[in-house]
C-alpha positions as CSV (number, residue, x, y, z in Angstrom):
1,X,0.0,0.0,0.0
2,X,1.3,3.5,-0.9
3,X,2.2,5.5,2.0
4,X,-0.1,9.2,2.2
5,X,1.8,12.3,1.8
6,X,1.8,14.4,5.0
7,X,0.7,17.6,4.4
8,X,1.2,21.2,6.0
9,X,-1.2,23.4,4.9
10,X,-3.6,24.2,7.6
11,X,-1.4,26.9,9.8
12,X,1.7,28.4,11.1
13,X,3.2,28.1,14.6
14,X,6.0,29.6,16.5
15,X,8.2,27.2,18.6
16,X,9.3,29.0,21.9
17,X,10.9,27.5,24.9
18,X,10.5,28.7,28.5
19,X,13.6,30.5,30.0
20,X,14.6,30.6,33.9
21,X,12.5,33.8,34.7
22,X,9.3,31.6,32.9
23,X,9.1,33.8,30.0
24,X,9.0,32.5,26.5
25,X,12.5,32.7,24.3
26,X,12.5,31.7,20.2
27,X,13.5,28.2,19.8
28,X,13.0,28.4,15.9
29,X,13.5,31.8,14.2
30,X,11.2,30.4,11.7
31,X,7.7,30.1,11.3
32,X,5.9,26.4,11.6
33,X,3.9,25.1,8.6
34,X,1.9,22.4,10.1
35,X,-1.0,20.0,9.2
36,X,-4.1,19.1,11.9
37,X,-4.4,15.9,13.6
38,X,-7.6,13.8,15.1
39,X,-7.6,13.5,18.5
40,X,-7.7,9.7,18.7
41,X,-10.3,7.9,21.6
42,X,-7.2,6.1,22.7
43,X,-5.0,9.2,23.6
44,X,-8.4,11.2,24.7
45,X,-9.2,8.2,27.9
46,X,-5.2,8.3,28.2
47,X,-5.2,11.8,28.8
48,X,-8.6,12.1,31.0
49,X,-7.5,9.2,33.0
50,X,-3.4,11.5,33.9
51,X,-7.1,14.2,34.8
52,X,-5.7,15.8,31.5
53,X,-7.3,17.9,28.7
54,X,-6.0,17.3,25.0
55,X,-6.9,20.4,23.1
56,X,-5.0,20.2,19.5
57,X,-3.1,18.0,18.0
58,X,-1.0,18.7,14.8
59,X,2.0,17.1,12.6
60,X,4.7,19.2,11.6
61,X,8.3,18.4,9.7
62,X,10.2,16.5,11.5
63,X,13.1,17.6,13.6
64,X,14.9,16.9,17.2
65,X,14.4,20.1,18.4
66,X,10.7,19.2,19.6
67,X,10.8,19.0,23.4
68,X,7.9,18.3,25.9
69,X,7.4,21.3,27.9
70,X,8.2,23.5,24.9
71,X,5.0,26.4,24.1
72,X,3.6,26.4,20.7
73,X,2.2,29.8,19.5
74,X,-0.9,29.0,17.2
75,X,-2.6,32.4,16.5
76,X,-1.7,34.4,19.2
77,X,-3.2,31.0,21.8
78,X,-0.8,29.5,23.7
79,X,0.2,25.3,24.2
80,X,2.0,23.2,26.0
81,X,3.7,20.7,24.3
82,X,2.2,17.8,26.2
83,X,3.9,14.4,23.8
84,X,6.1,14.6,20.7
85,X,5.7,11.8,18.7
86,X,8.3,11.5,16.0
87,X,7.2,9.0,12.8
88,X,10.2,8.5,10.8
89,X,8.6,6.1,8.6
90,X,6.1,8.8,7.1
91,X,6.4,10.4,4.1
92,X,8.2,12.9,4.7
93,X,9.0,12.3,8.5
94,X,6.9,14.4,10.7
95,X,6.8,15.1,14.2
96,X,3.2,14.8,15.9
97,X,2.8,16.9,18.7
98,X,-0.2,16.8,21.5
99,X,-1.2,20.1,22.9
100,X,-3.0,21.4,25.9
101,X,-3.8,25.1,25.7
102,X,-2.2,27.3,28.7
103,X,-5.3,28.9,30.1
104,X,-4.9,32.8,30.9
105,X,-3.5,32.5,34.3
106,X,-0.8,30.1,32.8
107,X,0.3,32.4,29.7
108,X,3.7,32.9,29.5
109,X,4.8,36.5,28.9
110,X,7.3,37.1,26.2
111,X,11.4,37.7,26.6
């Protein structure tokens, strides 16, 4: 069976990481094509039995620079990078990344 081609079409992200003084610092200086992602009933009970919301998920190129912990900027909303899951066997590689959104009174200020 012929493998689908992963597409990135449906938005841009920012990468950031969180520094010392909990701000948020460029990890990438480029902009994120990525592609959405189904929520699977699997990693939904997963999450709600850790007493855990999955709000997005999304594919993006792959690369090692994808962290847990790391905040993904998604029109001006804020996410925790819950899980990176990294498929190497795709077409082309991507990395799938599970987001919870950082409600107001966890939004990380800019450095």
């Amino acid at each position: 069976m012929k493998s689908k081609f992963e597409e990135f079409n449906d938005g841009i992200a920012r990468l950031y990481s969180v520094n010392d003084d909990e701000k948020l610092v460029p990890k990438m200086k480029e902009e994120i094509r990525f592609g959405e992602e189904n929520v699977s009933i699997q990693r939904h009970y997963a999450a709600q039995s850790a007493d855990r919301q999955v709000d997005r998920m999304i594919h993006v190129l792959y690369s090692p620079i994808f962290e847990a912990h790391d905040v993904i900027v998604i029109e001006e909303e804020q996410f925790d990078v819950e899980k990176v899951d990294n498929l190497k066997k795709n077409f082309p590689p991507i990395s799938k990344l599970t987001l919870i959104k950082l409600e107001k009174h966890r939004k990380k200020e800019f450095a």
